[in-house]
C-alpha positions in Angstrom: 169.7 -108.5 -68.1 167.3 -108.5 -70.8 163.8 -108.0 -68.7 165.5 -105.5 -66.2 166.1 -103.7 -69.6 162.8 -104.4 -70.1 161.7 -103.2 -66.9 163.5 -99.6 -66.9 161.9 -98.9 -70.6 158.5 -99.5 -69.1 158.9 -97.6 -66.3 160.6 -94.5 -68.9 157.3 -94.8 -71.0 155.4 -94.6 -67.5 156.9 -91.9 -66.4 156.4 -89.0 -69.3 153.8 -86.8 -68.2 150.8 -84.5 -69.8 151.3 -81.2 -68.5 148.7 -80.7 -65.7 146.8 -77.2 -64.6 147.7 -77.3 -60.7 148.9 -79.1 -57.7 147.3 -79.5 -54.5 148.6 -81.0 -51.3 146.2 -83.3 -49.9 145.8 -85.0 -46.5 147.0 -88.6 -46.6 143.1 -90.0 -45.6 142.0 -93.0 -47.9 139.0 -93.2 -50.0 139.4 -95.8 -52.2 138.1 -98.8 -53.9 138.9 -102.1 -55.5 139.2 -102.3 -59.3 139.4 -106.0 -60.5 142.0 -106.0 -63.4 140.4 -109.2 -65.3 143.2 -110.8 -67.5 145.1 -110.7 -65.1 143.5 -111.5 -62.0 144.4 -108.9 -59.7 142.0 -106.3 -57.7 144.2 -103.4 -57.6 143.2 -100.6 -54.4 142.9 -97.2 -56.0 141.3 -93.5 -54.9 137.3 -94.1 -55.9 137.1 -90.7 -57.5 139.1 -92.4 -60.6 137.1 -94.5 -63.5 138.7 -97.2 -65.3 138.9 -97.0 -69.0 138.8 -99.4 -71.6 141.4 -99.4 -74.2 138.5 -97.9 -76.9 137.4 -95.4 -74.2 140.7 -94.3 -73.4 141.7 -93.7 -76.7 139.2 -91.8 -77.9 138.9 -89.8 -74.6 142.8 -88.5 -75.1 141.5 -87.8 -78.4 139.3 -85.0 -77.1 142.5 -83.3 -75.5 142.8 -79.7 -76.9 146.9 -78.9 -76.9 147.5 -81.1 -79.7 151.6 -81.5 -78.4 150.1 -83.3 -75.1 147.6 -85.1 -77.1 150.1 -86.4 -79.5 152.3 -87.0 -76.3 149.5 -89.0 -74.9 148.7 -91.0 -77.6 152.2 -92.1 -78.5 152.2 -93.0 -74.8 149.4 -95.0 -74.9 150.0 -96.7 -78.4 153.8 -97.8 -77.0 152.0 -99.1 -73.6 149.2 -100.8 -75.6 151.2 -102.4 -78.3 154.0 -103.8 -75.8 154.1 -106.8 -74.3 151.2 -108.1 -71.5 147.9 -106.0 -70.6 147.7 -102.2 -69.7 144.8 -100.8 -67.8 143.9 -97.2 -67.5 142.2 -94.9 -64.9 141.2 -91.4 -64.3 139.8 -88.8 -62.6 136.5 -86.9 -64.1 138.5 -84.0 -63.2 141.6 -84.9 -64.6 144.0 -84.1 -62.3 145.3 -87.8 -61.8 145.2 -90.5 -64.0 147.0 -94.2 -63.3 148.3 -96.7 -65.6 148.9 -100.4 -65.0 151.3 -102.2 -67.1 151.5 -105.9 -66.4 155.5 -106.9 -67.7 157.6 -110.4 -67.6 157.7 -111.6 -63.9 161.3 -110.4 -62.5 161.1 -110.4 -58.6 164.0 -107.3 -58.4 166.6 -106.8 -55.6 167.0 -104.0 -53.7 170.4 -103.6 -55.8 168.1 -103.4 -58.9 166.0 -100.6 -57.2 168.8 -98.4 -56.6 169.7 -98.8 -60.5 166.3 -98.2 -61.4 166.3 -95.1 -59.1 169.0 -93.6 -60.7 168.5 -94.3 -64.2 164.5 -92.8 -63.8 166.0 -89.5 -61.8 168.6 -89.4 -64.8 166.2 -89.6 -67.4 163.5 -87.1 -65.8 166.4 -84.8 -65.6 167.0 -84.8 -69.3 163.5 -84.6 -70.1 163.2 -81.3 -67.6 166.3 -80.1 -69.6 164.5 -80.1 -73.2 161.1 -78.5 -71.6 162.3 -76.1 -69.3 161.6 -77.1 -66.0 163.1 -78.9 -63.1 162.6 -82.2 -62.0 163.3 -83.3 -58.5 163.3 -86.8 -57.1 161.0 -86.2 -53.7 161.7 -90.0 -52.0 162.2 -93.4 -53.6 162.1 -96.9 -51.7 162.5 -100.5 -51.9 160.6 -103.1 -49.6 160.7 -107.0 -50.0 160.2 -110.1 -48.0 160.5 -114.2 -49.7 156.9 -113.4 -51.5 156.8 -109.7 -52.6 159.1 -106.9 -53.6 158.3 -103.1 -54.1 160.0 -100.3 -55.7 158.7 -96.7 -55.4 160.2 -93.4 -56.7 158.6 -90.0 -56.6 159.1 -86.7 -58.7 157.9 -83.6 -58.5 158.0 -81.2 -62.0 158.3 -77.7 -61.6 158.3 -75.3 -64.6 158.3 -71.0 -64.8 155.3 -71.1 -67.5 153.3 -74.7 -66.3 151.9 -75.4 -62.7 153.6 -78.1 -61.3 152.8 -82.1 -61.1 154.0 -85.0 -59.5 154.7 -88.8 -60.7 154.8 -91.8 -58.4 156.1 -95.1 -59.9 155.7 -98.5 -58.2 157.1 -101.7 -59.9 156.0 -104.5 -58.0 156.5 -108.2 -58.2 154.6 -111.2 -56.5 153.4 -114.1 -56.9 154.7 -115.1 -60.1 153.1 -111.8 -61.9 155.3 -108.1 -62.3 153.3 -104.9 -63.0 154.1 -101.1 -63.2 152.0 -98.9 -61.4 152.3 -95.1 -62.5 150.3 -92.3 -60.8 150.8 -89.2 -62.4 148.7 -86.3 -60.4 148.1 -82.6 -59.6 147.8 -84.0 -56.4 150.8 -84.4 -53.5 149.6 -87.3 -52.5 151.3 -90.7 -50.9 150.2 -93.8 -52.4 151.8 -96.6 -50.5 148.6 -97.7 -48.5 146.5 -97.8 -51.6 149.5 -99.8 -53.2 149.7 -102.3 -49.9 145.9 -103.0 -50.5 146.3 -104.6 -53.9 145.4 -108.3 -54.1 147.8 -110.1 -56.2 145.8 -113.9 -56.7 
């Protein structure tokens, strides 16, 4: 009970969002590339317009961010995601309309039961968040898939608000091979991320 706790504070922390400029629907063609994630031994598949950050770069990158509520958002983000438990990587677009996080956590290789909880609870809790800022959130699709050796959870939201464009989240939590991580793409972009996600080498 205590890592699936563990689990559904990571993926809350993952989830909150800097407000973005504008969304575009893109076609679902791949152009990506492989990003080796060092500590942890893992080449992670990813769209090759992002750049992967150091914790130093990223830091003093979200330092430059003019609105000083999202930069303080982003920070406090960044410092929780930093300072808990196991690595954190971080990527992101030049343009920055996307940027990914990687949070490695305790192994737990979740149920589908534990999916639909986590579902829930993340739809809940994006709810309440809309409800303080204004906006709506809608849960687009969410998803489970899991064999003896790997299990994957994915839940998508879209944020819509009357004076902000609107942006969309996509969590993955995904277990194998002894080693758990949560994936969080958070984009101007409509874009599906499941084949990028299928191409990560877990070693």
């Amino acid at each position: 009970m205590k890592i699936k706790i563990s689990i559904l504070i990571i993926l809350f922390i993952c989830f909150s969002c800097e407000e973005k400029k504008k969304q575009t629907v893109v076609k679902q063609e791949i152009f990506g590339k492989y990003f080796n994630l060092k500590k942890d031994n893992i080449d992670i598949y990813l769209p090759n317009t992002l750049h992967q950050y150091n914790l130093v770069e990223y830091k003093r990158m979200l330092n430059t961010i003019e609105d000083s509520i999202a930069r303080e958002s982003e920070i406090l983000r960044y410092n929780i995601l930093k300072y808990s438990k196991k690595n954190v990587y971080f990527f992101r677009s030049a343009n920055h309309t996307t940027d990914v996080s990687v949070k490695m956590i305790d192994y737990y290789p979740f149920s589908k039961k534990d999916s639909n909880y986590m579902s829930s609870l993340l739809t809940h809790h994006c709810q309440e968040i809309a409800e303080t800022t204004n906006s709506t959130c809608t849960k687009i699709k969410s998803g489970y898939s899991g064999n003896h050796k790997t299990k994957a959870f994915m839940a998508k939201f879209k944020i819509d608000s009357e004076t902000e464009p609107s942006s969309c989240s996509t969590i993955y939590a995904v277990s194998s091979n002894s080693k758990s991580f949560i994936i969080t793409f958070r984009s101007l972009l409509n874009r599906d991320y499941n084949k990028f996600i299928q191409k990560t080498i877990i070693n």
